[in-house]
PAVEX-479353 format. One record per residue (C-alpha): residue in three letters; x negated, z, y. Coordinates in nm, 3 decimals. Example, Ala and Ser with C-alpha at 12.3 -4.5 7.8 and 13.67 -1.06 7.14 Angstrom:
REM residues 2
- ALA_-1.230_0.780_-0.450 $
- SER_-1.367_0.714_-0.106 $
***
This chain:
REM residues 489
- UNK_5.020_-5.160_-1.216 $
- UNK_5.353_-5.158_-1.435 $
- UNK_5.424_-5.469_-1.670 $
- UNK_5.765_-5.456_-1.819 $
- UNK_5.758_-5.536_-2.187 $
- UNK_5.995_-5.793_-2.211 $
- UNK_5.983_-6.098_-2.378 $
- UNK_6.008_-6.471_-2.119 $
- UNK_6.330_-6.517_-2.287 $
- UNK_6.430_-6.176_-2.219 $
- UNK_6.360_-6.227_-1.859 $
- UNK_6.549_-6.551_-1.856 $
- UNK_6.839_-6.390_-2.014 $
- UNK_6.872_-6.120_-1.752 $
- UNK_6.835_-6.342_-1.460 $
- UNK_7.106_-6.552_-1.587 $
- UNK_7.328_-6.269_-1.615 $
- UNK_7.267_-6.149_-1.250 $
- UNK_7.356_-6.483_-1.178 $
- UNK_7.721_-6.483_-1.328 $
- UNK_7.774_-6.131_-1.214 $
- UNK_7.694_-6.173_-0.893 $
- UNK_7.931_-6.508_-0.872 $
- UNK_8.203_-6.316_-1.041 $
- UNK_8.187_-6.032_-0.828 $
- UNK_8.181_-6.281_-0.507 $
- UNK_8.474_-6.436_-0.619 $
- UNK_8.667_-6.115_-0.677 $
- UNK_8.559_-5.970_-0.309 $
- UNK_8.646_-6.344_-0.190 $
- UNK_8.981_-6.333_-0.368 $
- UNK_8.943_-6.588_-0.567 $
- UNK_8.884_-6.457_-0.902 $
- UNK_9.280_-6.495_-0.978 $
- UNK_9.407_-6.782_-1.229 $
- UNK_9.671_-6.606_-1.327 $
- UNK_9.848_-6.577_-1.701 $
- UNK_10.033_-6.353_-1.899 $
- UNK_9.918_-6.061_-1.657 $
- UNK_10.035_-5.722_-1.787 $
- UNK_10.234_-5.515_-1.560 $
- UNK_10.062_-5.221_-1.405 $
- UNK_9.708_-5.307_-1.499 $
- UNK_9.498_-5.317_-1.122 $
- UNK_9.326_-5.609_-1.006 $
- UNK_8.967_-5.451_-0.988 $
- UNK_8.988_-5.416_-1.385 $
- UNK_8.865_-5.744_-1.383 $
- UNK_8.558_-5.631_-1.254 $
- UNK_8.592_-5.390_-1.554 $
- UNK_8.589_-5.690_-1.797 $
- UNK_8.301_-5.880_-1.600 $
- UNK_8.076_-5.592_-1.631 $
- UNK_8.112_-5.589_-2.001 $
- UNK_8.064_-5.980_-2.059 $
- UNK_7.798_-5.991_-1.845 $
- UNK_7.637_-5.680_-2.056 $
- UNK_7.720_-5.892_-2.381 $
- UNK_7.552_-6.168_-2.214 $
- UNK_7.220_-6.026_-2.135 $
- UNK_7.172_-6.086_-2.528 $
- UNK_7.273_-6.465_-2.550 $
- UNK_6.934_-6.626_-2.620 $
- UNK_6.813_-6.315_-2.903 $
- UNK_7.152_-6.193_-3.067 $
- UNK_7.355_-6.495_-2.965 $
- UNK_7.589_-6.463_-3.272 $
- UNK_7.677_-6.072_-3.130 $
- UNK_7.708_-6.238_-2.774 $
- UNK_7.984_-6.503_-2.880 $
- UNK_8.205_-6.249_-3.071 $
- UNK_8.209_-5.967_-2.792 $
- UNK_8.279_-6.225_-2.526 $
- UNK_8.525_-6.422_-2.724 $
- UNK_8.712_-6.045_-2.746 $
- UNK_8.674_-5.999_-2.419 $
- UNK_8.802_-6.297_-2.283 $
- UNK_9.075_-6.251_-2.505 $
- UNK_9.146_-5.892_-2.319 $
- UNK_9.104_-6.042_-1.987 $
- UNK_9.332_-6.335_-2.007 $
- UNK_9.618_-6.122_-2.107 $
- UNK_9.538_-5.854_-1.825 $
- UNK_9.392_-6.012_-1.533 $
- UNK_9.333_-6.363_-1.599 $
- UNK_9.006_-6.382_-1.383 $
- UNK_8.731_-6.686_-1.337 $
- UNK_8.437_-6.461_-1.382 $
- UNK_8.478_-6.397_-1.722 $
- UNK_8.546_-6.771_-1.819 $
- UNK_8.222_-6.846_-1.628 $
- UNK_8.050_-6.631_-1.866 $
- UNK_8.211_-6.731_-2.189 $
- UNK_8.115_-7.097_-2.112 $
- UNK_7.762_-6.999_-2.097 $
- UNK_7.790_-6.763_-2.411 $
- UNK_7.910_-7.112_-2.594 $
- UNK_7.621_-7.300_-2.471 $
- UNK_7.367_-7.047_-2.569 $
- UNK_7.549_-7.026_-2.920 $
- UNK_7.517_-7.431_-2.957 $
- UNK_7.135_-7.394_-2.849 $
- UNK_7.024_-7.073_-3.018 $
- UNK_7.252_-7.003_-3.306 $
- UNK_7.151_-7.088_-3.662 $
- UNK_7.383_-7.374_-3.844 $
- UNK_7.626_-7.134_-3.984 $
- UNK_7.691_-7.011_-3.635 $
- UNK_7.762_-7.368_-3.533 $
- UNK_7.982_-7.417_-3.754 $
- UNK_8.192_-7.055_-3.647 $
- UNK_8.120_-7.197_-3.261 $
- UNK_8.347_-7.484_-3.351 $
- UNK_8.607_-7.306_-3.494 $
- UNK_8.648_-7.067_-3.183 $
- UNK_8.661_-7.318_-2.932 $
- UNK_8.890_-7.485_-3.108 $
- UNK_9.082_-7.170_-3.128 $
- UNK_9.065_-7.066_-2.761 $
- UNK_9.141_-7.438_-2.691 $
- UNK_9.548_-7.374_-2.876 $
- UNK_9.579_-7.080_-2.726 $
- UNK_9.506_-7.171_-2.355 $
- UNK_9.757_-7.489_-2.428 $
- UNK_10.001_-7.229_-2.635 $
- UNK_9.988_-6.961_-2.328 $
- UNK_10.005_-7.271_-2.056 $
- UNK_10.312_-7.367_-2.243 $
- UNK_10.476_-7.031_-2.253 $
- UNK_10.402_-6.948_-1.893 $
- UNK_10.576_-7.314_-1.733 $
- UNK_10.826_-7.282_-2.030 $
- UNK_10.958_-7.616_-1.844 $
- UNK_10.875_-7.961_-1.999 $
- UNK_10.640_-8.070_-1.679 $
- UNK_10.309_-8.191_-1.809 $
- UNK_10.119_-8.107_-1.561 $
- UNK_10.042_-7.765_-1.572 $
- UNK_9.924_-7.887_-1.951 $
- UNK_9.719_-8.159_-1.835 $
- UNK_9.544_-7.898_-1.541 $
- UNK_9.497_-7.627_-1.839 $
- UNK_9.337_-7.913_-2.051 $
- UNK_9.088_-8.003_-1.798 $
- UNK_8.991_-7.652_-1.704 $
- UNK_8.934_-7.594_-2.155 $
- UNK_8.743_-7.934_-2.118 $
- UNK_8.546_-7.756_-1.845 $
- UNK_8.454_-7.431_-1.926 $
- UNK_8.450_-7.511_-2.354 $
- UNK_8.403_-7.858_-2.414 $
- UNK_8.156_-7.944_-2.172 $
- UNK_7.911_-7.653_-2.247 $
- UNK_7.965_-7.723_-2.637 $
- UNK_7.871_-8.088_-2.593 $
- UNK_7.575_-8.001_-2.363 $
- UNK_7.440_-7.740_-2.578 $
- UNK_7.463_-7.987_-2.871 $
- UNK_7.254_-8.222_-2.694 $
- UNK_6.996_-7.982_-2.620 $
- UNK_6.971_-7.865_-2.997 $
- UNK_6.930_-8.235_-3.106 $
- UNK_6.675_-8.241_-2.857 $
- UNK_6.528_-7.935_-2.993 $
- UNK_6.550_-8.049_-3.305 $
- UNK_6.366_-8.396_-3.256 $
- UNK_6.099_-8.222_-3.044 $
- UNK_6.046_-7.977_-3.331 $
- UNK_6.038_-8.276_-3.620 $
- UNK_5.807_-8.509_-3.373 $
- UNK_5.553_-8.134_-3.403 $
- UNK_5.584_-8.151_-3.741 $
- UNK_5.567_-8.460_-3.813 $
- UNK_5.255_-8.501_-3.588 $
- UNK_5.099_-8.204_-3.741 $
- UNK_5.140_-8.379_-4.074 $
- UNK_4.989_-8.734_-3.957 $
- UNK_4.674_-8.484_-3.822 $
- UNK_4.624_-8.324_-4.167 $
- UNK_4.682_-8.655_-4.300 $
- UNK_4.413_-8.782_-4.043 $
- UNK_4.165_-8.468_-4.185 $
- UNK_4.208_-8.534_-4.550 $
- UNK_4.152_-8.906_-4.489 $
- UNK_3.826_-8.811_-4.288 $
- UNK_3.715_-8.535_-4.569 $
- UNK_3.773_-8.858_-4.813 $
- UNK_3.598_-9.078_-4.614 $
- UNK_3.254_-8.832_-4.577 $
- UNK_3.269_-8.713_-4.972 $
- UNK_3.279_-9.146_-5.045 $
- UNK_3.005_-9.210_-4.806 $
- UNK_2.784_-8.882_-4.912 $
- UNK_2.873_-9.060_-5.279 $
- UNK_2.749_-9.356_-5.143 $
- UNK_2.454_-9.242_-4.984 $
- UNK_2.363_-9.077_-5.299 $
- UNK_2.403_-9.345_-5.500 $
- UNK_2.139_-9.565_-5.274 $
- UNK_1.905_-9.265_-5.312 $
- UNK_1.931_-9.245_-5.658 $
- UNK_1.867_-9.627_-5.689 $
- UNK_1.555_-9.588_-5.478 $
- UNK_1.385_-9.282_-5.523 $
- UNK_1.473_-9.220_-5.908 $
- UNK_1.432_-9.589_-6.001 $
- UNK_1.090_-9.589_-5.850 $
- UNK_0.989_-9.232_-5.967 $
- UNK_1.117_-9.309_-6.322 $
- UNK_0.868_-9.623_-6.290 $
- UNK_0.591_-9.373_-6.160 $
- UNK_0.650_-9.133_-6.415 $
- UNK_0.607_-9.398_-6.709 $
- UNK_0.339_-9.568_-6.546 $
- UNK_0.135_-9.198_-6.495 $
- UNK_0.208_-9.146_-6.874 $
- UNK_0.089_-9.482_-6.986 $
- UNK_-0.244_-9.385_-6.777 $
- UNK_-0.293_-9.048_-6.959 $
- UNK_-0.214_-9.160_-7.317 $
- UNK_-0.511_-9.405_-7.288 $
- UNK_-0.761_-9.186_-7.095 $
- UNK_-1.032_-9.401_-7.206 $
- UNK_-0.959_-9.761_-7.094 $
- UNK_-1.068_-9.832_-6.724 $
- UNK_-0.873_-10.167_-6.699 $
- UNK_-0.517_-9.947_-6.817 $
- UNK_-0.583_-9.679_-6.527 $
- UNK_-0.696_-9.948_-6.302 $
- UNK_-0.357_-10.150_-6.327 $
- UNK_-0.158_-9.847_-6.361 $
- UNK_-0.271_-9.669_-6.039 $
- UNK_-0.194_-10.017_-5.871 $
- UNK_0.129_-10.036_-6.001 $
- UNK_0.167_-9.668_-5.935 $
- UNK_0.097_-9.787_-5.590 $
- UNK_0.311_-10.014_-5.539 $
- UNK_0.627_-9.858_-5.608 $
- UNK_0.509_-9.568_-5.409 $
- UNK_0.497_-9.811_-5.151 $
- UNK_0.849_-10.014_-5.222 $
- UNK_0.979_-9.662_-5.232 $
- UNK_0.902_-9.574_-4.923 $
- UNK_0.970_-9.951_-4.763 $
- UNK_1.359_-9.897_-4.910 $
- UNK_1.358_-9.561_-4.764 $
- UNK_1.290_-9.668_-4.465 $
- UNK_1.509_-9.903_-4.428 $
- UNK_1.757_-9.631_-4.528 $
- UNK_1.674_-9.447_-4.251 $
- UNK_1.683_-9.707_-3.936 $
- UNK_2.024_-9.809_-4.091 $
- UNK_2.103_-9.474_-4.086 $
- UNK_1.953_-9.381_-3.733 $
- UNK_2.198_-9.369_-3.435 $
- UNK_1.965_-9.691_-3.262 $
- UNK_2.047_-9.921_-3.470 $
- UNK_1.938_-10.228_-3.245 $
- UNK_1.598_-10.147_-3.383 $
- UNK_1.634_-10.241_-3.729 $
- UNK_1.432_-10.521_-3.835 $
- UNK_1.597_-10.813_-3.900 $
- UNK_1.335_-10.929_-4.183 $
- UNK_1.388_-10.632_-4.355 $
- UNK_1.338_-10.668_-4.731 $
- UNK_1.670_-10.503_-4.907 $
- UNK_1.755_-10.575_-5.296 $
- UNK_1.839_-10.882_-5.423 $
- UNK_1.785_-11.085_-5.683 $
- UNK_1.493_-11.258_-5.560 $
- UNK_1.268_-10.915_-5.640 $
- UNK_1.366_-10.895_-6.000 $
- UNK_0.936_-11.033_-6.038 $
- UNK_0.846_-10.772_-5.880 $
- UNK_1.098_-10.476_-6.041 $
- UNK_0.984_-10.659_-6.396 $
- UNK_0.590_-10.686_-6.288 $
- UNK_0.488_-10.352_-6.312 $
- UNK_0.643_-10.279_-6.623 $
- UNK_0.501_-10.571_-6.808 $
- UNK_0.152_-10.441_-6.662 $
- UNK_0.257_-10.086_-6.861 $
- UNK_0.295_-10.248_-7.169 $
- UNK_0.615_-10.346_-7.203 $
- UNK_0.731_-10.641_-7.257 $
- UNK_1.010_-10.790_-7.041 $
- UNK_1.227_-11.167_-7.085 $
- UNK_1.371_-11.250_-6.777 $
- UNK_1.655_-11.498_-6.811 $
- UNK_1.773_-11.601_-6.497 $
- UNK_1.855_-11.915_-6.336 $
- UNK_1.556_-12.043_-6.121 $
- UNK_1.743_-12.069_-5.752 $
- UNK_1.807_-11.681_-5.782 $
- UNK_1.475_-11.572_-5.815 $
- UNK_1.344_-11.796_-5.588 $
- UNK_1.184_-11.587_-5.304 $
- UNK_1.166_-11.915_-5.080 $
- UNK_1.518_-11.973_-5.108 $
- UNK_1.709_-11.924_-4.800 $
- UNK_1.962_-11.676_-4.831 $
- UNK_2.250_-11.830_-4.660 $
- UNK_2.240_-12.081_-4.942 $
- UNK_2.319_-11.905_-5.213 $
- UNK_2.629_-11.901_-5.396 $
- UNK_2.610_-11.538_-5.486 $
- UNK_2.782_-11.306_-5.201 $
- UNK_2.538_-11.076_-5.054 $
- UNK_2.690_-10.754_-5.155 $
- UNK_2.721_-10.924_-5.566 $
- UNK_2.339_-10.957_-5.492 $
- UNK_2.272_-10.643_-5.437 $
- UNK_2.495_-10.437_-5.653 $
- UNK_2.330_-10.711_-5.961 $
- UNK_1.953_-10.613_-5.863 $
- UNK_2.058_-10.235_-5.876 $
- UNK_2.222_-10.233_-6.235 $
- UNK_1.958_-10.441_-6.358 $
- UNK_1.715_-10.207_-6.238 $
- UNK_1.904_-9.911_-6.342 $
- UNK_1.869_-10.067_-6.697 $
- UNK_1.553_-10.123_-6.693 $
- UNK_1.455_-9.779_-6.609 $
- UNK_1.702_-9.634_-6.858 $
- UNK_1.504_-9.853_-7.121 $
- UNK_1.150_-9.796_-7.082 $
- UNK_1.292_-9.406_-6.996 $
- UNK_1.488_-9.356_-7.328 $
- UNK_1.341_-9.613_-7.556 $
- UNK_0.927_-9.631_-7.410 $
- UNK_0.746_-9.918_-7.571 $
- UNK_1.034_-10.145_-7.707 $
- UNK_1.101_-10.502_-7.587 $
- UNK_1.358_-10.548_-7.305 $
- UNK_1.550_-10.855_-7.227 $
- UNK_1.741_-10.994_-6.889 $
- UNK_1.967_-11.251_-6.894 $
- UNK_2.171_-11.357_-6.560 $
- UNK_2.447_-11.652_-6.633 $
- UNK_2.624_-11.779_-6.313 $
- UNK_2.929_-11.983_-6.348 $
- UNK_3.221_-12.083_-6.148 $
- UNK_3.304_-11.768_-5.945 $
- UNK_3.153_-11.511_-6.257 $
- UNK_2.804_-11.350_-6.263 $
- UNK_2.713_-11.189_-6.588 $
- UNK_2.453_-10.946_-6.665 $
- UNK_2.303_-10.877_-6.968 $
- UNK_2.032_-10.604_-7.047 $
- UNK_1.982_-10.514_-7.371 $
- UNK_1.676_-10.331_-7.603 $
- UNK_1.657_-10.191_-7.925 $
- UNK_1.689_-9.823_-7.982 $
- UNK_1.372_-9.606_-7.997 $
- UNK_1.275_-9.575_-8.365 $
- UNK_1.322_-9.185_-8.294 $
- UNK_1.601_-9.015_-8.107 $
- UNK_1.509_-8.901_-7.825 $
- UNK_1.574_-8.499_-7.740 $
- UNK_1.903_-8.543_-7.476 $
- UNK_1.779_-8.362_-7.163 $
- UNK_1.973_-8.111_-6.977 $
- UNK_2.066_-8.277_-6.654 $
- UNK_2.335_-8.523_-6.716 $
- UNK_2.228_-8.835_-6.494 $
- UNK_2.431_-9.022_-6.289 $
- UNK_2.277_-9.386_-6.373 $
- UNK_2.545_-9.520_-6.582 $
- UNK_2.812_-9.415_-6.338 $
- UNK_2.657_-9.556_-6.071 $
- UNK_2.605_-9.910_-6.248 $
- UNK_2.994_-9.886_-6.311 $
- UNK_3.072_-9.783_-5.954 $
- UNK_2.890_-10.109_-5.799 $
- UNK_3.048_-10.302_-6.054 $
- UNK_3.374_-10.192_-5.969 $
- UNK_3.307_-10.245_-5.575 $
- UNK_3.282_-10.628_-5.615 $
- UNK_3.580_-10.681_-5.852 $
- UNK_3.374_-10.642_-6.177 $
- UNK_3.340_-10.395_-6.477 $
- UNK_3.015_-10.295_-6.646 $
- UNK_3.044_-10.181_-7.082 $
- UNK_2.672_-9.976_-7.166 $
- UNK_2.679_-9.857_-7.519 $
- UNK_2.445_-9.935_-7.858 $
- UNK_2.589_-10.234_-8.062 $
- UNK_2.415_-10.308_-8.380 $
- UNK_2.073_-10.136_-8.324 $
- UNK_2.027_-10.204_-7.939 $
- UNK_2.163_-10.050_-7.606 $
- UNK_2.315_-10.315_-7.443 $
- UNK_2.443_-10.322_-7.038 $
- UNK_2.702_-10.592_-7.000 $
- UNK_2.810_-10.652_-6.676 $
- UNK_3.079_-10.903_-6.543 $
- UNK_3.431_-11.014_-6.586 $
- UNK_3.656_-11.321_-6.685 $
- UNK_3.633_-11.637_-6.510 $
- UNK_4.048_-11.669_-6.466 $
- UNK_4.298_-11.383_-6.429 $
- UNK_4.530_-11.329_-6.737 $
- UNK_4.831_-11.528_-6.603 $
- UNK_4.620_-11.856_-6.552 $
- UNK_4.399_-11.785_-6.873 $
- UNK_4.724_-11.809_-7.080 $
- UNK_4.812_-12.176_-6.896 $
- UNK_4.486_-12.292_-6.964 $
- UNK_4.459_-12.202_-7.345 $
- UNK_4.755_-12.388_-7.374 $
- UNK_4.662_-12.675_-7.138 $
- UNK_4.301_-12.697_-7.191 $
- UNK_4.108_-12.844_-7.479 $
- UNK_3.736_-12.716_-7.599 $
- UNK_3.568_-13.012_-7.411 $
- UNK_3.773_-12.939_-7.054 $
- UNK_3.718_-12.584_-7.083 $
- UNK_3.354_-12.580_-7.182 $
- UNK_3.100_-12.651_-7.465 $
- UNK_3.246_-12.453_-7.757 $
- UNK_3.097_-12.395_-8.071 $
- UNK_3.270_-12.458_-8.388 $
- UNK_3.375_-12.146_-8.546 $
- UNK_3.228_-12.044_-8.894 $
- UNK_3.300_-11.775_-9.149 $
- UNK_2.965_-11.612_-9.060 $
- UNK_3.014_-11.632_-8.687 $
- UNK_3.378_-11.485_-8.722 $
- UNK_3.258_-11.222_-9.011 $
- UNK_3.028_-11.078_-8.743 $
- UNK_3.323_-10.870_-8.568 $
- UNK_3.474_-10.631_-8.664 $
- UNK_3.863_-10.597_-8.748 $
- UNK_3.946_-10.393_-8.457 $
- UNK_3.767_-10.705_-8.234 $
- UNK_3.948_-10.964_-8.452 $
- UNK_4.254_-10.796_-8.322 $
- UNK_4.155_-10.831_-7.967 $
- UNK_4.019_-11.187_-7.999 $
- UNK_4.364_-11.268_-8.164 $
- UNK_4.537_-11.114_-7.829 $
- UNK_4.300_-11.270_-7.629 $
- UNK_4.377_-11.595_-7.802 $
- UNK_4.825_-11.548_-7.681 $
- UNK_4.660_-11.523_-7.363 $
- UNK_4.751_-11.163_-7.297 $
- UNK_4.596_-10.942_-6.977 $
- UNK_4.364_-10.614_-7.129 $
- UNK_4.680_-10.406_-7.016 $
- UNK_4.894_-10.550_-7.265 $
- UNK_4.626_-10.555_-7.519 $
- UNK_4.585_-10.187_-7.470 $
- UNK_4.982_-10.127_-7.519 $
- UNK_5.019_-10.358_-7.840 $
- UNK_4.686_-10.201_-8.003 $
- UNK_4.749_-9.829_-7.850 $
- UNK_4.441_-9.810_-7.724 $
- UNK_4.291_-9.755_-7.396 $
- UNK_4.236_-10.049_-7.093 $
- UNK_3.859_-9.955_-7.103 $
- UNK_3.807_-10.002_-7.475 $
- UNK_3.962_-10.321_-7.430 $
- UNK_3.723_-10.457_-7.151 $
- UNK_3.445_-10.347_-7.415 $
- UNK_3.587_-10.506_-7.699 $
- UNK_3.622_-10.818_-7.509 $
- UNK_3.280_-10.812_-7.381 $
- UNK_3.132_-10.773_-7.695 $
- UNK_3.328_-11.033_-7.843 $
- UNK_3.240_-11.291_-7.565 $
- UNK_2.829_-11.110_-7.664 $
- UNK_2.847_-11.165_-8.006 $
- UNK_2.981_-11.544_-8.037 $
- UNK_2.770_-11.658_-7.728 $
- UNK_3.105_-11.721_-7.519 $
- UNK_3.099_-11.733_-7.126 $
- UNK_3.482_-11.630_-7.081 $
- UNK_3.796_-11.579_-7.235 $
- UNK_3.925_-11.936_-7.241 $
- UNK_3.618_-12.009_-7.491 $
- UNK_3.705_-11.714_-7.704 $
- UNK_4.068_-11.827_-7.706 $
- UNK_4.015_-12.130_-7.808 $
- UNK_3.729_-12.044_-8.013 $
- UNK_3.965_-11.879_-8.196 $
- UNK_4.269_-12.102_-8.223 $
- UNK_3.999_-12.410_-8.386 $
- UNK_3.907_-12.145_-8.659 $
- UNK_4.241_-12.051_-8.761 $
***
């Protein structure tokens, strides 16, 4: 079995051809092939054949060398119109045009247009001199057989090209929205395998952290019965929570969801007695400052103010901080205090630093980032950094954005916009001057963005500044500062 080893377009190319020849040579036998023109004297009929052949050879190139196909037809058309003036090679040149609209590059185009246009005066020019009478007619027949066999296959191979054109930017454009499509789904697995390690992190390591101090408590006090006793039952018990969250991990996880239990214990507020229970029974001691309805475990959920995903991403910083306190500095006091107001939940965990540095340990955790992350997700920001002898994890934001913080100062006196203090020397002596700068900002009413660009310093810095500020005078947002600042100036 033979296979020729030409391309479809090849194929397509030479059928085509065999096409026009065979028309042109049935018009010559027919006797037909005759226009007439400026015929040259003594040249036989049959030497139109002569041309045909050759055009028709040109042409079997039209869709690969297009750009070789228009010039040798354009010369031969030339030869034939001032020789035999036959309809075969016209045929042909109108299909060389078309393939030249459709295949050629934008330079040849350009050089299309300028050849029709070309062949366009001369037909007219030789009409002219032929008649060489003033009778329009033989002009207006010449013009409709140029609009014919040149115009017509220039407009129709234009349309093609646009269509070519559109088809090939739709391809690209669609191949762009599906790469667009694949990066979006990369970014959405890398957030949720971020996600998912973030929950794992808050279960397993917060509970293993709490095993680990618990098993250390046990074996620094070998001796005392009642200290094992309560540390294997806490030891216990957040073995058991541990695997009760991780669980619950799993079914949400699991492709049947529809057997989740609907009484499923997640975090929330309402367990801080029970994240702060087993770490008093270690030895530490824990103040937990919280408003009673949010750690009631009898309260129904659906009437608390807090949203549900605020609730969570609260219980998990505070019990990142707690971990990260009895983890870096074992033994010393810890404090929780949860504030609601208004629309704002504040968190405040704070200790004082271990009496001797700790050695930094290789692996670089992830806790902080994480607390920042959840904070983050519900519209907050978190500052976690030692301030005057403790570590202290402040997490919230202002009450009012910047625009409506800046109406209020001005509007607002102390008694409308809360119980403020009256400012003292001492109270205002204990920031520093790079806080007393922010305060003062705070105070024109300006957003942390243009703090940042009038003290050239970084938005971040600014939320801490402000946070520390609001820590240090006992202020709830920035309307209290601001005006806690304005009565002692």
């Amino acid at each position: 079995m033979w296979r020729v080893p030409l391309s479809r377009r090849q194929l397509d190319d030479a059928g085509l051809t065999a096409l026009f020849l065979l028309c042109g040579v049935g018009l010559y036998l027919a006797g037909l092939n005759k226009i007439g023109g400026l015929s040259v004297v003594g040249v036989p009929t049959w030497f139109s054949l002569v041309t045909l052949s050759v055009a028709a050879a040109f042409q079997l190139t039209r869709s690969t060398r297009p750009a070789l196909t228009l010039t040798a037809t354009t010369v031969v058309l030339v030869v034939d119109v001032v020789t035999v003036s036959s309809i075969g090679v016209w045929l042909v040149f109108s299909d060389t045009v078309y393939a030249a609209c459709v295949y050629g590059g934008a330079r040849l185009v350009r050089t299309l247009h300028v050849i029709v246009v070309l062949v366009c005066a001369g037909g007219l020019t030789l009409a002219a001199i032929e008649t060489g009478t003033a009778d329009w007619r033989p002009l207006f027949l010449v013009s409709l057989w140029l609009i014919a066999f040149v115009a017509s296959p220039l407009a129709y191979g234009h349309a093609v090209r646009e269509h070519r054109n559109a088809l090939a930017a739709e391809r690209e454009r669609a191949a762009a929205l599906a790469q667009l499509a694949e990066r979006e789904r990369s970014e959405a697995v890398a957030d949720e395998r971020h996600r998912l390690a973030r929950e794992l992190h808050d279960v397993i390591a917060g509970r293993l952290s709490a095993i680990a101090m618990h098993s250390a408590a046990a074996l620094e006090y070998p001796t005392n019965p009642v200290l094992t006793d309560k540390v294997l039952r806490s030891i216990r018990e957040s073995s058991v929570d541990a695997l009760r969250e991780m669980r619950g991990m799993i079914d949400l996880l699991a492709e049947d969801a529809t057997n989740v239990s609907p009484t499923h214990e997640t975090a929330t507020l309402r367990r801080l007695d029970r994240l702060v229970h087993p770490i008093v029974e270690s030895g530490t001691t824990v103040e937990l400052r919280c408003p009673p309805e949010l750690v009631d475990s009898s309260c129904d959920t659906d009437t608390l103010a807090i949203p549900p995903l605020v609730d969570i991403a609260a219980y998990r910083i505070i019990t990142e901080s707690v971990h990260n306190a009895v983890r870096h500095a074992p033994g010393q006091p810890i404090r929780v205090e949860v504030t609601e107001h208004d629309t704002q939940l504040v968190l405040d965990i704070r200790n004082p630093l271990a009496a001797t540095p700790r050695i930094p340990a290789r692996h670089v955790g992830r806790g902080i980032d994480n607390m920042r992350t959840r904070s983050r997700a519900v519209g907050g920001h978190l500052t976690a950094a030692p301030d005057d002898g403790e570590f202290v994890v402040r997490a919230g934001d202002a009450v009012l954005a910047h625009e409506v913080t800046k109406t209020v100062i001005s509007a607002l006196g102390p008694r409308e916009a809360g119980h403020v203090s009256t400012p003292t020397t001492d109270t205002l002596d204990a920031l520093t001057e790079r806080e007393r700068d922010v305060l003062r900002c705070v105070s024109d009413g300006l957003s942390n963005a243009e703090i940042a660009a009038a003290l050239v310093i970084s938005e971040a810095t600014v939320k801490t500044h402000v946070s520390r500020i609001l820590m240090k005078l006992g202020l709830q947002s920035r309307v209290q500062a601001a005006i806690f600042f304005r009565d002692g100036t």
